[in-house]
C-alpha positions in Angstrom: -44.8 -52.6 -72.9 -42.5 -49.7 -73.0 -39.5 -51.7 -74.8 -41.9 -53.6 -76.9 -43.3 -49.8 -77.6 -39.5 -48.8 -78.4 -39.2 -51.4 -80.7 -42.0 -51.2 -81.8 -42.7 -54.8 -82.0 -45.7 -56.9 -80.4 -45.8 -57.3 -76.5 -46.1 -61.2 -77.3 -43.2 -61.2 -79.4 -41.1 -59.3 -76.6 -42.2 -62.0 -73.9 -41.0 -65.0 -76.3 -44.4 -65.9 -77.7 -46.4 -65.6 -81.1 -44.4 -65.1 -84.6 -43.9 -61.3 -84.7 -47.9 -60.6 -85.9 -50.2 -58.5 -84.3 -52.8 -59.9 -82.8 -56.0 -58.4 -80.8 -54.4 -58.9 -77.7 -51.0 -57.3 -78.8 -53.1 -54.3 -80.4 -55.3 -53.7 -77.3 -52.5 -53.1 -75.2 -50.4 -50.9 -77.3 -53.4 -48.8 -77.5 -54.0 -49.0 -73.5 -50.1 -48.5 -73.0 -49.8 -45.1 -75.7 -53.0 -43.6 -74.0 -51.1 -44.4 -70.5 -48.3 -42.5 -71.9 -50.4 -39.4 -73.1 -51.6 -39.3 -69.6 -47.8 -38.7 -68.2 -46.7 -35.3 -67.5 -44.2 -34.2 -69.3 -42.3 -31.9 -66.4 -43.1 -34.3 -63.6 -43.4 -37.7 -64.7 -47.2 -38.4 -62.8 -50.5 -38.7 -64.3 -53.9 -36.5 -63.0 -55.4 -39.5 -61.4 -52.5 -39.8 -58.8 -53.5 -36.9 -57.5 -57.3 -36.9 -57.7 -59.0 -38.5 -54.6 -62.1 -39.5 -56.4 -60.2 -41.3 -59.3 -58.6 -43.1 -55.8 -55.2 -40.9 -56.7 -53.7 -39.1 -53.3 -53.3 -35.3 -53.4 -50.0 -35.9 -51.3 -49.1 -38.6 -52.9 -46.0 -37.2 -53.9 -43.4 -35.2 -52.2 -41.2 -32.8 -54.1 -37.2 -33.7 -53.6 -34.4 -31.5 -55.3 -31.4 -33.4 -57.4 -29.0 -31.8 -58.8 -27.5 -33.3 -62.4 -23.9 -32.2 -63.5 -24.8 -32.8 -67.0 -28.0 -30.3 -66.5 -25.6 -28.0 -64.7 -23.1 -27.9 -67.4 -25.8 -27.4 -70.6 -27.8 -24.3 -68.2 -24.3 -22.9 -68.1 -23.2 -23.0 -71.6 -27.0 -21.9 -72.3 -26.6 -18.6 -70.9 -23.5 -17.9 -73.1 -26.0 -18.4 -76.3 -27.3 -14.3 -77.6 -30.4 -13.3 -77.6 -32.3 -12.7 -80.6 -31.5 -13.6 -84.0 -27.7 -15.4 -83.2 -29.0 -17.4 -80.8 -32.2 -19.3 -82.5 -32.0 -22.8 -82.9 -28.7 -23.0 -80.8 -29.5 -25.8 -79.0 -26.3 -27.3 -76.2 -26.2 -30.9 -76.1 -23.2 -33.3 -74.1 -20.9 -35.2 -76.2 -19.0 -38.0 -74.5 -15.3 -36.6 -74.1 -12.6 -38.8 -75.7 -8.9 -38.5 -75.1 
């Protein structure tokens, strides 16, 4: 559902079926599949009812690892050379493929 979603084409379409229309089957699960996504946490990537026992979710059903990404490392660094106040709104630091 999520590349169909992307593409925003009909899940029977993706999976080589049906002529590119909607039908009720294609509509009920791009409704199920955007309120699945509306569910996700934005910061951690799980949904409440992982965690909630009585929704059969696991309240250690996750443990917390650390990663480190040179790409994150490089745009916090460059972020703390952007000034406060007025100069620095809407400086946003983005990476940009490095050609030679």
């Amino acid at each position: 559902m999520e590349l169909a979603d992307r593409y925003g084409i009909p899940h029977s379409q993706l999976m080589g079926a049906g002529g590119g229309r909607w039908t009720a089957l294609d509509r009920a699960k791009a409704l199920a599949y955007t309120a699945f996504v509306r569910q996700v946490c934005d910061g951690c990537g799980t949904r409440p009812q992982e965690w909630d026992e009585q929704a059969g979710g696991d309240r250690f059903a996750y443990i917390a690892a650390t990663h480190r990404c040179p790409g994150c490392e490089l745009i916090a660094a460059e972020q703390e050379q952007v000034p406060d106040g007025a100069d620095g709104r809407g400086v946003r630091i983005g990476l940009t493929p490095r050609t030679e």
